[in-house]
N, C-alpha and C positions, 0 to 999 in steps of 0.2 A: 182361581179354580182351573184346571187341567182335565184333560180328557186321556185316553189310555194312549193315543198315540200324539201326546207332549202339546197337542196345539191347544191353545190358551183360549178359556170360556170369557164372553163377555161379561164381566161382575163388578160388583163393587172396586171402585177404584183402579179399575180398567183404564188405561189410554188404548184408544179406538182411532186408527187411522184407516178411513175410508173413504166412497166415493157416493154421491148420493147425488138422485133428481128428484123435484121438490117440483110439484103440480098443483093447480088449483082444480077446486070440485069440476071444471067444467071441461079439464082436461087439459092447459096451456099451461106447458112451462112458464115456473117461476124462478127456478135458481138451477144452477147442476152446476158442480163440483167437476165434470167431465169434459166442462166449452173448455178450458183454459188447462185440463188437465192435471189439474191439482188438488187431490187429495183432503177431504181436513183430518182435524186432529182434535179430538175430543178428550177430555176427561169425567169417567163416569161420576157421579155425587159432589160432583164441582159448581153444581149450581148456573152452570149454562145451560142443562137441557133441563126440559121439563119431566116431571118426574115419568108418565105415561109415554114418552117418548123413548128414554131411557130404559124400562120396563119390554119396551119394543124389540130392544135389541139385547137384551142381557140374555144369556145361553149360546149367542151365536159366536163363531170362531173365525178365521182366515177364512176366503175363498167363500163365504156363503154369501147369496143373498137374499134378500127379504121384501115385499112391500106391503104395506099398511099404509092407513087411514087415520089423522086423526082432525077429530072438531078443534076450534077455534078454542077452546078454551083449555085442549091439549096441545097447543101448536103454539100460537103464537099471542093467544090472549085475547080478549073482546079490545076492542076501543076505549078509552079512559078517556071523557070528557075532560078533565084536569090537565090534559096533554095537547091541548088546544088554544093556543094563544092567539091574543090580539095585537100586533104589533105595529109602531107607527111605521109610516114609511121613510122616515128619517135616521130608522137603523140600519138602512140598507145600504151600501157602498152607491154614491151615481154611479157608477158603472156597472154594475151590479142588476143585469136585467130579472125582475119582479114578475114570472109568469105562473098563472094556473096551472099545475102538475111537476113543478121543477122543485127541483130536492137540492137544497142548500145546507150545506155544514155549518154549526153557529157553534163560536168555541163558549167551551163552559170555564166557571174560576179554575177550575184544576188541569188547564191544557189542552184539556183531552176537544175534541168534536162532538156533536151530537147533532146528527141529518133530523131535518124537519121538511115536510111536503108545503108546498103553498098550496093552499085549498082557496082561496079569496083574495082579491086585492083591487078596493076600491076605496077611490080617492086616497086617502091616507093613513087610512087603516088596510093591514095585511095579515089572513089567518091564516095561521102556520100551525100543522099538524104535527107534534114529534109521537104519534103511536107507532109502533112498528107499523110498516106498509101490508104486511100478511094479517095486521091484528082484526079478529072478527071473520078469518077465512077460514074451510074447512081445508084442509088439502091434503093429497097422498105422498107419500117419499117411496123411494124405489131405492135402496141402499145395498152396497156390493162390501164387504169388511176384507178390508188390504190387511191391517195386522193388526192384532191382539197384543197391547202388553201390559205387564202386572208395575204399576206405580210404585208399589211397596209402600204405599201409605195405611196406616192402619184407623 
């Protein structure tokens, strides 16, 4: 989609590189894209963002910015019980310190990582959270769009 003067609308199959800070309801920074000065890089209908999220930002071009609000079930999802394991403490490297709140990478069969929270760890049992850390939060974004581009996917 184009506007009269050439600069490209956010739509469908948009790549969207921009700058965004991510707040929780009560007002404290959660993420920004601006500590480290870097950019991301989206793809619209790619199935990373959420659809209401997405919806957010479509009509918008270069140079605009926006903020909105979305609940937890536009954002980043409620809690999934299922995502909550019990794990012995004999999965854990000895050296490998076992605390309340510490976020450990546990690789999956296919390479890749996937961070889980310690939430518990007693005796020999340890409950390890993998929801996302925002899941079940309401929070606002404050988005700046660096550039607009057309993917050419159809």
């Amino acid at each position: 989609m184009k506007l009269t003067n050439n600069a490209m609308l956010i739509g469908d199959n948009s790549e969207v590189i921009l700058h965004f800070d991510l707040k929780l309801e009560d007002g404290s920074a959660a993420d920004s894209t601006r500590v480290n000065n870097k950019p991301a890089k989206m793809v619209m209908g790619d199935g990373s963002l959420t659809k209401n999220f997405e919806d957010c930002l479509r009509g918008l071009t270069a140079g605009d910015k926006k903020s909105f609000k979305l609940n937890a079930d536009d954002a980043f999802g409620m809690p999934n019980p299922d995502n909550i394991y019990h794990v012995d403490r004999t999965k854990f490297a000895a050296d490998t310190p076992v605390e309340v709140g510490m976020i450990i990478a546990f690789a999956q069969p296919d390479g890749s990582e996937l961070p889980g929270v310690i939430r518990s760890a007693e005796g020999h049992s340890v409950t390890v959270d993998f929801n996302h850390p925002l899941a079940g939060q309401n929070v606002s974004f404050d988005v700046e769009i660096i550039e607009v581009r057309d993917t050419g996917a159809s």
